[in-house]
ZAMARGU-4260 file (C-alpha; in steps of 0.2 Angstrom, whole numbers, plus 5000, padded with zeros to 4 digits):
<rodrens>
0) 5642/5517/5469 | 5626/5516/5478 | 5615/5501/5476 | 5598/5500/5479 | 5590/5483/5484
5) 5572/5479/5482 | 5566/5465/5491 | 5549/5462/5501 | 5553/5449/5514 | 5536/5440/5511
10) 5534/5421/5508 | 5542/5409/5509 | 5549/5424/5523 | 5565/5414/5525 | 5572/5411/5508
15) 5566/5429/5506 | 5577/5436/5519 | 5593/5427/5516 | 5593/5431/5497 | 5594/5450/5504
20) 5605/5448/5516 | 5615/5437/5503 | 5613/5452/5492 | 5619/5464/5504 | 5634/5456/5507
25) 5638/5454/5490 | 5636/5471/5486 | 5649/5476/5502 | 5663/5463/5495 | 5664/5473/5479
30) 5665/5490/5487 | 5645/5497/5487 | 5649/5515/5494 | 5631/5513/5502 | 5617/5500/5502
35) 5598/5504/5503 | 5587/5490/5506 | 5570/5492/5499 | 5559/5482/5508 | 5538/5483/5504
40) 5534/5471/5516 | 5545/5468/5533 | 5545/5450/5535 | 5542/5443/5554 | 5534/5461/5558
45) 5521/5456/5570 | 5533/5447/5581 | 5538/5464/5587 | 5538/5460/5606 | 5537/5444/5619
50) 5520/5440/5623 | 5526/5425/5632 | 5541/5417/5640 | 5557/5408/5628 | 5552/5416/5613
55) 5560/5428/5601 | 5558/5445/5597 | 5561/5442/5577 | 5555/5457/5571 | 5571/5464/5581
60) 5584/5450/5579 | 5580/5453/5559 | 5584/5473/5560 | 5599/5467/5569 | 5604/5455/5553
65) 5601/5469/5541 | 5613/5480/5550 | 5628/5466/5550 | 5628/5464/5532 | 5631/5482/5531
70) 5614/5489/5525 | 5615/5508/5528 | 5595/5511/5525 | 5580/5503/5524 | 5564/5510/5515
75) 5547/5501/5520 | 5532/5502/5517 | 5517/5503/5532 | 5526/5492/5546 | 5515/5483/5557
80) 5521/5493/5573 | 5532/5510/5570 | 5543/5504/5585 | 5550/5494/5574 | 5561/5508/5567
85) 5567/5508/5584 | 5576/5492/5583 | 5589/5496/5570 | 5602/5508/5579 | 5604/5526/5574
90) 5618/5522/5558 | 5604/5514/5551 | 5588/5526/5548 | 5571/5517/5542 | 5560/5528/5530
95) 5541/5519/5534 | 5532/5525/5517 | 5514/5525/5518 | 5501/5517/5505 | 5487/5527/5511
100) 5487/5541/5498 | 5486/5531/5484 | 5471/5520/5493 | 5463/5538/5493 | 5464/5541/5476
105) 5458/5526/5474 | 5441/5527/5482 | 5440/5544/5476 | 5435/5537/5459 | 5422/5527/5470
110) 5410/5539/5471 | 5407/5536/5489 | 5391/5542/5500 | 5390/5545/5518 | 5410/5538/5521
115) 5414/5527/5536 | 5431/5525/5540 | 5432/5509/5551 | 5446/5500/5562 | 5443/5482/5565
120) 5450/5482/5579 | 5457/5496/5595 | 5475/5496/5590 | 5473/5503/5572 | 5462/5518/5577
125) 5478/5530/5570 | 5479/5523/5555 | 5459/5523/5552 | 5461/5541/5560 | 5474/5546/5546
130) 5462/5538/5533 | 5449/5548/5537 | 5461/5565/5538 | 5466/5559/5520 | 5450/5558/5513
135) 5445/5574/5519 | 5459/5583/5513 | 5453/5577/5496 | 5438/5588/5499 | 5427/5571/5505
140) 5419/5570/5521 | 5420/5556/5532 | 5415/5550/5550 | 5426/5537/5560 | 5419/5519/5569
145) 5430/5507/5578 | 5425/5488/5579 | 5428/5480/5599 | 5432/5462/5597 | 5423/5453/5614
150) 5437/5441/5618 | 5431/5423/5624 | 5436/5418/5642 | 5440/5399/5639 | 5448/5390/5626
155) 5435/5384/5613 | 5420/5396/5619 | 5411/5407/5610 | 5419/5425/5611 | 5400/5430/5605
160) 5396/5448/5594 | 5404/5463/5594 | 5403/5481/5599 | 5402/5495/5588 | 5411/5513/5590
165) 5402/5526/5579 | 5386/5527/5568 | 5387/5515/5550 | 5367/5515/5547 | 5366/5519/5528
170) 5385/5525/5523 | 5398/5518/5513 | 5411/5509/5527 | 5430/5507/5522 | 5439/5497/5535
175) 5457/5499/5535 | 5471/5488/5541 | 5489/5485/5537 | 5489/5468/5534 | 5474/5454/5528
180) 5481/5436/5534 | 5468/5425/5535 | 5452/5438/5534 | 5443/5431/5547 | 5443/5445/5555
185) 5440/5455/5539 | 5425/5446/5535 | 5417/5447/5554 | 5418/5467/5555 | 5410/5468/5535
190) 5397/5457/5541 | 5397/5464/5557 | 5395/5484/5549 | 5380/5476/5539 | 5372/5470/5554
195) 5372/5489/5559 | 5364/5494/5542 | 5381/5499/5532 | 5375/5502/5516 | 5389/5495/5506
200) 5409/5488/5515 | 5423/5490/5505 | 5441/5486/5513 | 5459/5493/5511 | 5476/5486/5517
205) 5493/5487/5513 | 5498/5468/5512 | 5487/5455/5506 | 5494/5437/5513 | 5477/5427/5510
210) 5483/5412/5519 | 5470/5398/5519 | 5455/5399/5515 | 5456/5421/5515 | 5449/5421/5496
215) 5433/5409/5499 | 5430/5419/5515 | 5431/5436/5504 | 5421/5430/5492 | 5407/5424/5503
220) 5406/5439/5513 | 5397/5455/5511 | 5414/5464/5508 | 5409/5475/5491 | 5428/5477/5486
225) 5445/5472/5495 | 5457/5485/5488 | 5477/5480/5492 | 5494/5484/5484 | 5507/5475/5476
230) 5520/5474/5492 | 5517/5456/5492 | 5512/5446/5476 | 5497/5439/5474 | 5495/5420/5473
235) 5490/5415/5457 | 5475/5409/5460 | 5467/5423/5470 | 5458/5428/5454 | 5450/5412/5452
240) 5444/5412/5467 | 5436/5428/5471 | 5432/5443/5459 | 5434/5455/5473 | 5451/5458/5477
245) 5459/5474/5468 | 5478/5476/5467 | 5486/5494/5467 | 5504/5496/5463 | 5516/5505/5478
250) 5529/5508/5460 | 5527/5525/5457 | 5530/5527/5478 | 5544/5518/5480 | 5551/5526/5461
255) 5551/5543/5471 | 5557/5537/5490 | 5574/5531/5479 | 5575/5546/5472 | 5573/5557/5485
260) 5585/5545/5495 | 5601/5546/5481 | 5598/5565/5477 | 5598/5568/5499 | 5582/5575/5496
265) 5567/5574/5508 | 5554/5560/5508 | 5544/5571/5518 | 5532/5574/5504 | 5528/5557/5502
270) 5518/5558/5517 | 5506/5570/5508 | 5490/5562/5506 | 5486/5574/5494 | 5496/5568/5481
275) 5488/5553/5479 | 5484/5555/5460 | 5502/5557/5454 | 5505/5542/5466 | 5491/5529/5459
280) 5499/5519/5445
</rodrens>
């Protein structure tokens, strides 16, 4: 038979991990003709290179892992850095969904003015890019900004304000990013955005950790709305912390990626930011 295994690799990441590798292996012993792992957040995905000496490169050395218990396909949601569909060979194909047309259905029902799309940072220009091709597509115009983050030089300094891409004064900013840790940087670029006379900062992204103290920053910060999906559970206090965070469920997504997988359809169609409303649970 085939078997399907659903299992985010989020915290506590390790335990995570081993119960779907444990899974997986389990599933081989009693004669799985092919195993699908279902994974809505990729654990260790940020550690996708060496950014110095005698470290690992876990995002790779997990990929590897997968693929010795006999995992035949993986099926993710927004991975940090696309390259890492790379590290798992060519006998092992990753399907890396996306979340952003049900984020887009989302802030449809907003009834948004004057739409910003903003990156918080250089690297996730694509993905703010896409955002703003989505919400188009829905018949909404949008413009496009990009935060520069000014680094500081020494240890301990300063790095001072940062450096805005694109015209904010007066519209309704979305920042987008894949993954909200801390939200320290969240919380700079919203106040940042206001600073340049954004009228209102909501905030989308796949994955919500909130490690720390990410709810007391949200909830003291100019952010309007921080809209995120279910990949990762919430912790249970998040609600009691701040009123602002706004969970969408990735079900009905990952419902038709496992369909399309066991019927050898296309998942093609997934990637249709159009279909947002029969997307949004």
């Amino acid at each position: 038979a085939d078997v399907y295994i659903i299992q985010p690799t989020c915290p506590p990441v390790n335990d995570s991990l081993m119960e779907l590798l444990l899974c997986a292996s389990a599933v081989r012993r009693a004669a799985a003709s092919r195993v699908t792992a279902v994974v809505p957040y990729y654990g260790y995905a940020r550690q996708d290179r060496k950014e110095r000496s005698r470290v690992p490169i876990s995002a790779a050395d997990v990929a590897k892992m997968m693929e010795a218990m006999g995992i035949d396909r993986v099926c993710c949601i927004d991975l940090h850095c696309g390259q890492i569909q790379g590290f798992f060979g060519p006998r092992t194909p990753v399907d890396n969904l996306w979340a952003t047309p049900i984020a887009i259905s989302y802030f449809t029902t907003r009834k948004l003015q004057n739409i910003t799309v903003v990156s918080p940072d250089a690297g996730g220009v694509a993905r703010a890019k896409m955002f703003r091709e989505g919400l188009e597509a829905q018949g909404l115009r949008a413009s496009l900004a990009m935060i520069i983050k000014q680094r500081a030089q020494n240890l301990g300094e300063d790095p001072g304000p940062s450096d805005l891409v694109g015209k904010v004064d007066g519209c309704d900013c979305i920042i987008v990013d894949d993954i909200i840790d801390t939200a320290g940087t969240l919380c700079d670029a919203a106040n940042e955005l206001i600073s340049y006379g954004a009228k209102r900062v909501f905030a989308f992204a796949t994955h919500g950790l909130f490690n720390g103290r990410a709810a007391d920053l949200i909830e003291n910060s100019t952010l309007e709305e921080v809209v995120i999906t279910n990949t990762i559970p919430l912790p249970p206090d998040i609600h009691k912390q701040t009123r602002k965070v706004r969970q969408v469920s990735v079900g009905k997504l990952l419902a038709q990626a496992i369909h399309c997988i066991h019927t050898g359809d296309s998942v093609s169609s997934l990637f249709d930011t159009r279909r947002g409303d029969a997307l949004l649970a």
